[in-house]
C-alpha positions as CSV (number, residue, x, y, z in Angstrom):
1,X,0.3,5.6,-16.2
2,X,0.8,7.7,-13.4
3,X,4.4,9.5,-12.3
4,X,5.6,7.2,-9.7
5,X,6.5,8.9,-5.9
6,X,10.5,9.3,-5.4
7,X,10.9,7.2,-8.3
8,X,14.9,8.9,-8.9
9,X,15.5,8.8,-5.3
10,X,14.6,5.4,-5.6
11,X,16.4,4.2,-8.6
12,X,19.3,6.2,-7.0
13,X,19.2,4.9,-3.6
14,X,19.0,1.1,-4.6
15,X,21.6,1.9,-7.2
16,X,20.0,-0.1,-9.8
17,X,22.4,-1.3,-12.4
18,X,23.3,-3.6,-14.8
19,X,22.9,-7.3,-13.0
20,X,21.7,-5.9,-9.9
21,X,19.0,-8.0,-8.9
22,X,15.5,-5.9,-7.2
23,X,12.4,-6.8,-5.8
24,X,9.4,-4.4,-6.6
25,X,7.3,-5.9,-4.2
26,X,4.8,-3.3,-5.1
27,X,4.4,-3.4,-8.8
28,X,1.0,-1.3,-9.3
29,X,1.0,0.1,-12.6
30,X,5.0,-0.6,-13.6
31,X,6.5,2.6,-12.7
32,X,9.2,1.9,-10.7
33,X,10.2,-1.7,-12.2
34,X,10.1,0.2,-15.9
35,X,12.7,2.9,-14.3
36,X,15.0,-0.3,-12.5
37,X,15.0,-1.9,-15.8
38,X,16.1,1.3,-17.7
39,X,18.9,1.6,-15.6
40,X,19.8,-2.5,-16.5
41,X,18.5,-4.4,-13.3
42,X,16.8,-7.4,-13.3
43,X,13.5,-7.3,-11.5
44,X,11.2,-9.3,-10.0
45,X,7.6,-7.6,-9.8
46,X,5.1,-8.7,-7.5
47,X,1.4,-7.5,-7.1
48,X,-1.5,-9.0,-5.1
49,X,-3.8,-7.7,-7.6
50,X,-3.9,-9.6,-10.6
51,X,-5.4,-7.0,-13.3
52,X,-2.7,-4.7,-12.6
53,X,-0.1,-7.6,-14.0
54,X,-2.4,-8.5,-16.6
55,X,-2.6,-4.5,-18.0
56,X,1.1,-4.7,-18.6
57,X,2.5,-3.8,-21.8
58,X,6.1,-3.5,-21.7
59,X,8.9,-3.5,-24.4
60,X,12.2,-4.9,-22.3
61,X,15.4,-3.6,-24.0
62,X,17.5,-3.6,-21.3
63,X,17.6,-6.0,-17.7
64,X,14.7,-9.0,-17.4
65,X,11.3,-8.5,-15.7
66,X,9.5,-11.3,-14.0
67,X,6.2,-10.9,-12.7
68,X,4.2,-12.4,-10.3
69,X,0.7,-12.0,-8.7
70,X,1.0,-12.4,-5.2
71,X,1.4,-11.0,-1.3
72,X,4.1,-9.6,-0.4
73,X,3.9,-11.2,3.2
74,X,5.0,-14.3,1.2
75,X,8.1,-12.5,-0.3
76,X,10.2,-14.9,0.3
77,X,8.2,-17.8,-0.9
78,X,7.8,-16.1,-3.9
79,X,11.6,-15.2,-4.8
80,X,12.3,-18.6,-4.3
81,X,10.3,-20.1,-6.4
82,X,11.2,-17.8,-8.8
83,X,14.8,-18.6,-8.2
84,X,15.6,-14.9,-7.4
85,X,17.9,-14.7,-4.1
86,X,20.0,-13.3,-3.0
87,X,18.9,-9.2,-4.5
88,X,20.4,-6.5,-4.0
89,X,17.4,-4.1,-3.4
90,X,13.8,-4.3,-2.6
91,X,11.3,-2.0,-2.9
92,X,7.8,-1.1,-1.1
93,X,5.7,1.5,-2.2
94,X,2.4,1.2,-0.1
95,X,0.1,3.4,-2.2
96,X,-2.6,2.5,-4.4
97,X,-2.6,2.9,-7.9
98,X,-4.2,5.7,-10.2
99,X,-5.8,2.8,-11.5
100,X,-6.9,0.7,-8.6
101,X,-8.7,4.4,-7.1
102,X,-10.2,5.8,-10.4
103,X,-11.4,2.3,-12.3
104,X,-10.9,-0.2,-9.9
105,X,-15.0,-0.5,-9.0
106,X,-13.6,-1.6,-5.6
107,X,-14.9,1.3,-3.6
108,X,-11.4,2.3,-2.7
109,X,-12.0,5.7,-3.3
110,X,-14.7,8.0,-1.5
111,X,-14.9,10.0,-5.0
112,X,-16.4,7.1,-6.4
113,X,-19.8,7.1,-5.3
114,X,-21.8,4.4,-7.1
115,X,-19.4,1.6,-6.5
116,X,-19.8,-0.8,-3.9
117,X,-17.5,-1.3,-0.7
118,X,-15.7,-4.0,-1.4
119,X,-12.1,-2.7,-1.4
120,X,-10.3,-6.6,-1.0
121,X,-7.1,-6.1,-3.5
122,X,-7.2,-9.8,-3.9
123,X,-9.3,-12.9,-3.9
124,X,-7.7,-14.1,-0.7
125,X,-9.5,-11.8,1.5
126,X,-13.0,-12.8,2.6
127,X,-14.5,-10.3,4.1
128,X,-15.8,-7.1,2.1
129,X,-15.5,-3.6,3.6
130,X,-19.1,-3.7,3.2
131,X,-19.5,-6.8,5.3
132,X,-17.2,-5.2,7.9
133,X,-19.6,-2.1,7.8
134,X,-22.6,-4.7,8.5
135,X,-21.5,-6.9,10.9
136,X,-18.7,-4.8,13.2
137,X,-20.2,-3.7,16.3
138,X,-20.0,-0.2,17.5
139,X,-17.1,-0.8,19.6
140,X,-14.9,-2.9,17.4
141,X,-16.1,-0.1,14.2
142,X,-14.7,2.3,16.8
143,X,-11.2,0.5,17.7
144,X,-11.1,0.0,13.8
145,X,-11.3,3.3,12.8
146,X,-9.1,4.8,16.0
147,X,-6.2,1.8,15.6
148,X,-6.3,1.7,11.7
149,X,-6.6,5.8,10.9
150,X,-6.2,7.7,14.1
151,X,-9.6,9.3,13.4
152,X,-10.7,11.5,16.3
153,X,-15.0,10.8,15.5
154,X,-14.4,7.0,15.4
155,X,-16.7,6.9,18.4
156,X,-19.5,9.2,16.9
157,X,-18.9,7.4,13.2
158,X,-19.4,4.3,14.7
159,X,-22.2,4.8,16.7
160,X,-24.1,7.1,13.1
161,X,-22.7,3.4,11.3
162,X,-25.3,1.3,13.2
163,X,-28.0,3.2,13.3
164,X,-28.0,3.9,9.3
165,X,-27.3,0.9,8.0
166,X,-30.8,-0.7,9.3
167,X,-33.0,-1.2,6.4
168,X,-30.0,-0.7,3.9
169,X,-29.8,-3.1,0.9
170,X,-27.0,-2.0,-0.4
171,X,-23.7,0.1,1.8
172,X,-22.2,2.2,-1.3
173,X,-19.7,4.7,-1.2
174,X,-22.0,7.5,-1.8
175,X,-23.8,5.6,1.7
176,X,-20.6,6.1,3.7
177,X,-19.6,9.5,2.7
178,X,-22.8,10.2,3.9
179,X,-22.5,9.1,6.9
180,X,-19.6,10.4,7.1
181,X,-20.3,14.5,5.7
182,X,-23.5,14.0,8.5
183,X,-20.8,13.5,11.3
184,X,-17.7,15.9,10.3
185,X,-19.8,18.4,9.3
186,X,-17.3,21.1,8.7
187,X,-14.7,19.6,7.2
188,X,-15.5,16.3,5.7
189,X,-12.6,15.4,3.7
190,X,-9.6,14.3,6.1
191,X,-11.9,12.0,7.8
192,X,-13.5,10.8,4.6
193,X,-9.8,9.9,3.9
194,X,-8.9,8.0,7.2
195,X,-12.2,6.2,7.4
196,X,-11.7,5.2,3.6
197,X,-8.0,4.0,5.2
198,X,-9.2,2.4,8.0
199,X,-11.5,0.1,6.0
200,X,-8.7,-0.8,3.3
201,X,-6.4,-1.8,6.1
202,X,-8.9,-3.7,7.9
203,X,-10.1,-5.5,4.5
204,X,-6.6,-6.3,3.3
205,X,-4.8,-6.8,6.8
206,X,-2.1,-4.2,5.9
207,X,-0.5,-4.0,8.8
208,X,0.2,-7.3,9.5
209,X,1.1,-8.0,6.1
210,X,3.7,-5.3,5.9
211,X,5.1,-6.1,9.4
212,X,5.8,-10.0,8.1
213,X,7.0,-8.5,4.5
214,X,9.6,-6.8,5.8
215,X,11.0,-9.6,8.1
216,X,11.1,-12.2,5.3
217,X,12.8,-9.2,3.3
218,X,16.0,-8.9,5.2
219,X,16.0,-12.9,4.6
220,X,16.6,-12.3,0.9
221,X,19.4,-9.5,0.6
222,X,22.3,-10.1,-0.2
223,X,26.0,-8.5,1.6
224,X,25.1,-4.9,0.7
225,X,21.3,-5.0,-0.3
226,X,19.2,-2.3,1.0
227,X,15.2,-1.7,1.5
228,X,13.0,0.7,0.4
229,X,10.0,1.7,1.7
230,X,7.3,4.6,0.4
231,X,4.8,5.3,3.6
232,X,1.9,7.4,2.7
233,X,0.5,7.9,6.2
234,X,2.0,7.8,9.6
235,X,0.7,4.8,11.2
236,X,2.6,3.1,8.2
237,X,5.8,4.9,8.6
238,X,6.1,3.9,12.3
239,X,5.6,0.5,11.3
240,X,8.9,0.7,9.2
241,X,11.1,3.1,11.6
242,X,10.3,0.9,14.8
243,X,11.3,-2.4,12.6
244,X,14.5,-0.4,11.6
245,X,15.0,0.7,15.9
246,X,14.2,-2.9,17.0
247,X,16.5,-4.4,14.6
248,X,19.7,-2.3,15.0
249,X,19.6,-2.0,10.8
250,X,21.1,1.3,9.3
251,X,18.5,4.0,7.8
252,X,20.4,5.7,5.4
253,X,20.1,9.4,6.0
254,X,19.4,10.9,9.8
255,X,16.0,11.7,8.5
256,X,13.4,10.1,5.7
257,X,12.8,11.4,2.3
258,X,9.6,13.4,1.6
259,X,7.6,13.9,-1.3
260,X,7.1,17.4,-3.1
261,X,4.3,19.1,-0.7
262,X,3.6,20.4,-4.2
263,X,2.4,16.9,-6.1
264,X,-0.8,16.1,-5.0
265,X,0.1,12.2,-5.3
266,X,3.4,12.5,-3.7
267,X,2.9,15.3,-0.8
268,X,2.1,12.8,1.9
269,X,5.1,10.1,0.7
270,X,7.6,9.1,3.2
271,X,10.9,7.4,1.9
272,X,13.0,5.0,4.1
273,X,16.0,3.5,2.9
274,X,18.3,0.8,5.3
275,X,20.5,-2.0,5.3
276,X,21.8,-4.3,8.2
């Protein structure tokens, strides 16, 4: 298992405790819920994808676990069912898993270069990356890759896109970081990353999902229950500040947490914290 990003600023923050009740809405590979659980809460763990719950392998000495495969766009559908509300905390953490990017075979990593592009993180979503790759055309590639990543070449990417996918069997990885290195020729890398982005949004509709996750969160907590939220990129984090603005809720701190510029898994994390 991999160190979980902010994971004492998290435990802290939610003040996890003995019969606190938290939400990992994010479960991934267990880090955070093993931490809340240490410190005596009672969590509810969701995931959407279904191996990371099924890899689990936990002995619970202190606070109870529940897990649950799921969306967390249907949080509060799910914590009812489960008969868990009101909580005191919830937490988001929007990264992928060590797991999901090295073994997943989901193509959600550009270091991966035999797997295919399939990158849906559940069996809900239709459409493969790989279909999106196929079918887009070169101005909706373009708006995808400008709206979901802020990438600068969408326009060049997407016109490269169409012309080398004719006559391809298969779009691989090791395809689109071609495609990509033959476009950002001097410095691949960052826009390997945001393209790579840009199709995991568009696959999984993380945007939209997030947006309707944290509505139906503020549903669920009780008097003094607070959010979390771990951004890794800034289209994410405005997502979360604006639905802190529009809402009049309280971030706690003037400014976000960041992660240590010198972890490579946790320099880009961004750590909001608010209650209404």
């Amino acid at each position: 298992m991999h160190t979980p990003v902010l994971l004492k600023e998290v435990v802290e923050l939610l003040e996890a405790g003995p019969d606190k009740k938290i939400i990992d809405t994010t479960f991934g590979e267990g880090g955070h819920s093993k931490a809340l659980l240490a410190a005596g809460a009672n969590v509810l763990a969701i995931d959407r994808d279904i191996t990371q719950i099924s890899n689990f392998k936990l002995q619970i000495s202190k606070g109870s676990l529940i897990l649950k495969q799921g969306n967390f766009r249907d949080i509060v559908a799910i914590a009812k069912a489960a008969d868990f509300a009101p909580v005191d905390g919830i937490l988001f953490d929007l990264g992928l898993s060590y797991e999901q990017l090295k073994t997943g075979g989901k193509g959600l990593s550009y270091k991966n270069m035999n797997e295919p592009l399939d990158m849906r993180l559940d069996d809900s979503c239709v459409t493969t990356a790989e279909q999106i790759l196929r079918q887009y055309t070169e101005k909706n590639l373009a708006h995808m890759f400008m709206h979901n990543a802020e990438e600068i070449l969408a326009a060049p990417l997407a016109k490269h896109i169409l012309i080398q996918r004719v006559g391809q069997e298969q779009l691989t990885v090791g395809w689109l970081v071609g495609v990509v290195n033959s476009v950002a020729k001097s410095n691949p890398r960052p826009t390997l990353t945001r393209v790579f982005q840009a199709l995991r949004v568009e696959v999984n509709n993380e945007f939209e999902n997030l947006e309707q996750a944290l509505k139906g969160a503020l549903s669920l907590l009780g008097p003094k229950g607070k959010v979390a939220v771990i951004s890794f990129h800034s289209l994410e984090d405005r997502i979360v500040k604006r639905f802190i603005r529009e809402h009049g809720y309280i971030q706690i701190g003037k400014k976000p947490i960041f992660g240590d510029k010198g972890l490579r898994f946790e320099r880009s994390a961004v750590l909001r914290v608010f209650h209404v």
